[in-house]
N, C-alpha and C positions, 0 to 999 in steps of 0.2 A: 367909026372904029372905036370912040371911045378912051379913055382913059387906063396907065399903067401904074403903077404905084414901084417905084423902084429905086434900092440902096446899093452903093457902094461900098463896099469894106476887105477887108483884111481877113483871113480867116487864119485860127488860133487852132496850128496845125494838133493830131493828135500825139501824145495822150493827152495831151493839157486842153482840149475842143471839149469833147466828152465829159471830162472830167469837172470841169465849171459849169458845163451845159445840166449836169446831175446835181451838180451843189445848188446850181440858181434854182433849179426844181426843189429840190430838198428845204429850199427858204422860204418855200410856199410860192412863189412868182410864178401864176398860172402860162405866162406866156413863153416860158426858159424853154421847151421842147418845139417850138416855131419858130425861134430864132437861133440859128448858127454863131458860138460864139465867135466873135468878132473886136475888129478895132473900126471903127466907122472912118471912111473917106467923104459920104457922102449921106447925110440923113433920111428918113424918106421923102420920096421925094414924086408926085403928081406930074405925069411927062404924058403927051398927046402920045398914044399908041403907034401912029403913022412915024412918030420921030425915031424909032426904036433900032430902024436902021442907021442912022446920024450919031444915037448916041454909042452903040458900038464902034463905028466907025473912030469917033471921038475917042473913047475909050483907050482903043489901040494904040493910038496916037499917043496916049500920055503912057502909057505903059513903054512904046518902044523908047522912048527916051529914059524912062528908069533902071535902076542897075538893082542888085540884093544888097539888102543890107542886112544888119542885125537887131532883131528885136530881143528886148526880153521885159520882161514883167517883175515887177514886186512890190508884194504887200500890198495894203486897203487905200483906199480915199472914200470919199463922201460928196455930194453937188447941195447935201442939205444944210442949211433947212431953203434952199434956193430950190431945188429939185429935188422929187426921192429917188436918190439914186444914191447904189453904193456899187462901187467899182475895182478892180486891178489897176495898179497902176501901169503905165508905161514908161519906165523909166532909159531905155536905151530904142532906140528907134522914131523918138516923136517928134525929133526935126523932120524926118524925110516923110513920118506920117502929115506932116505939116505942109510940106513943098505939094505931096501927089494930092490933099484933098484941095486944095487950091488949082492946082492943074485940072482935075476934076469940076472943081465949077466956075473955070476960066470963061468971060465975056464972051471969047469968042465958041466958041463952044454950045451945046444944046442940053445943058445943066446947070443952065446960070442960076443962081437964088442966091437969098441972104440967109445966115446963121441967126436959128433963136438967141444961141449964146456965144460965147469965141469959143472956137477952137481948141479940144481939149482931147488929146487920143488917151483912149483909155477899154476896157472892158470889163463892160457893164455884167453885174451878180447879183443883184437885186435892181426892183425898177417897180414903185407905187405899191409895195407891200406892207404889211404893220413894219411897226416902227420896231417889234419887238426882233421880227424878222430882220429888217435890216441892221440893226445891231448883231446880232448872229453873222449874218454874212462877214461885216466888218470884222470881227471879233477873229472867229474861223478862216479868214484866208489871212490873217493881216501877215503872217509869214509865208505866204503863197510868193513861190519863184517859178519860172519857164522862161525860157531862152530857146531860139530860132532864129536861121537864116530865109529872111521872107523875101521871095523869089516872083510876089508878083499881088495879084486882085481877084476879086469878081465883082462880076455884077448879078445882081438877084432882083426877083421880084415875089411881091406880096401880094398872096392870092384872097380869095374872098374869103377862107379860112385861118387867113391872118398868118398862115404859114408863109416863111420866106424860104424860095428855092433858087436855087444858083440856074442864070440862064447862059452865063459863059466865063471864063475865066482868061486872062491878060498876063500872061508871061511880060518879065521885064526884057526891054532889050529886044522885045518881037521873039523871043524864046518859044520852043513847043510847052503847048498846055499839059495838064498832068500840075501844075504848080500851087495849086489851091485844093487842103487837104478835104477826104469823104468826114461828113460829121453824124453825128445822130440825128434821124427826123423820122417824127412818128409816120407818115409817110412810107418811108423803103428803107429803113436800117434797123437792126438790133438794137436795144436799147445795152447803154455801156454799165459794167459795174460801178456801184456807186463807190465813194470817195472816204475814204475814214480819218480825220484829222485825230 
């Protein structure tokens, strides 16, 4: 059966999804229209295809024990010169982004691994661009706010076109789905008006 390539994350409901997903494009980061902006629970991650039902299964599980909480964002950070990355911050919501990505690759569980780095919820706007690029980014968002009440997950997978597409989504609480917003993906959506600082 082969191998899945799959992340966990938070999706960075609209307008504020689009409108970052066009900025990280506009920084030159050829990858911004394949990836759904997000807050990562789970990085990618190499899972035997067969386990796919376990890790749904799993999934749920953490999800029905979660409740909504509130996020919101503000302004820039930076991972360099450790990493190039330049990011949103999270500045209300990163305990409990902390509690669910821990729950997510809980021992018991079919998503165990270890972090390249610890644990930092954030969303990412640049990623292995010029450096001149990612000073732009940093520069251009560093007064960037968005606030939401996040109501749950998904789970995606990376296809062989490096696109990430949502294969289910995890209401908290066991809640109906519908809780993880539609984004841009060159794939099946319009592409959104770009963003003018």
């Amino acid at each position: 059966m082969g191998t899945v390539t799959l992340g966990v994350s938070i999706a960075v409901p609209e307008p504020y999804g689009s409108l970052l997903q066009e900025r990280r494009a506009s920084f030159g980061d050829p990858a911004a229209h394949g990836i759904p902006t997000h807050v990562t629970l789970l990085p990618p991650t190499e899972v035997d295809a067969a386990l796919l039902p376990a890790v749904e299964t799993h999934l749920a599980q953490v999800a029905s024990s979660g409740r909504s909480f509130p996020m919101r964002l503000s302004g820039t950070g930076t991972f360099r010169p450790l990493s190039p990355v330049v990011f949103v911050q999270v500045v209300e919501g990163a305990a409990a982004c902390a509690w669910l990505q821990k729950r997510v690759r809980d021992t018991s569980g079919p998503l165990v691994r270890e972090l390249q780095f610890p644990y930092h919820p954030h969303v990412t706007v640049a990623h292995g661009i010029s450096e001149e690029g990612m000073d732009q980014a940093y520069e251009e968002l560093s007064e960037y706010e968005a606030e939401w009440a996040c109501a749950g997950f998904a789970l995606y997978e990376q296809g062989a076109d490096g696109v990430w597409r949502k294969l289910r989504e995890y209401a908290f609480g066991g809640g109906a789905a519908g809780v993880v917003p539609a984004q841009n993906s060159p794939v099946d959506q319009p592409a959104a008006p770009s963003f003018r600082s």
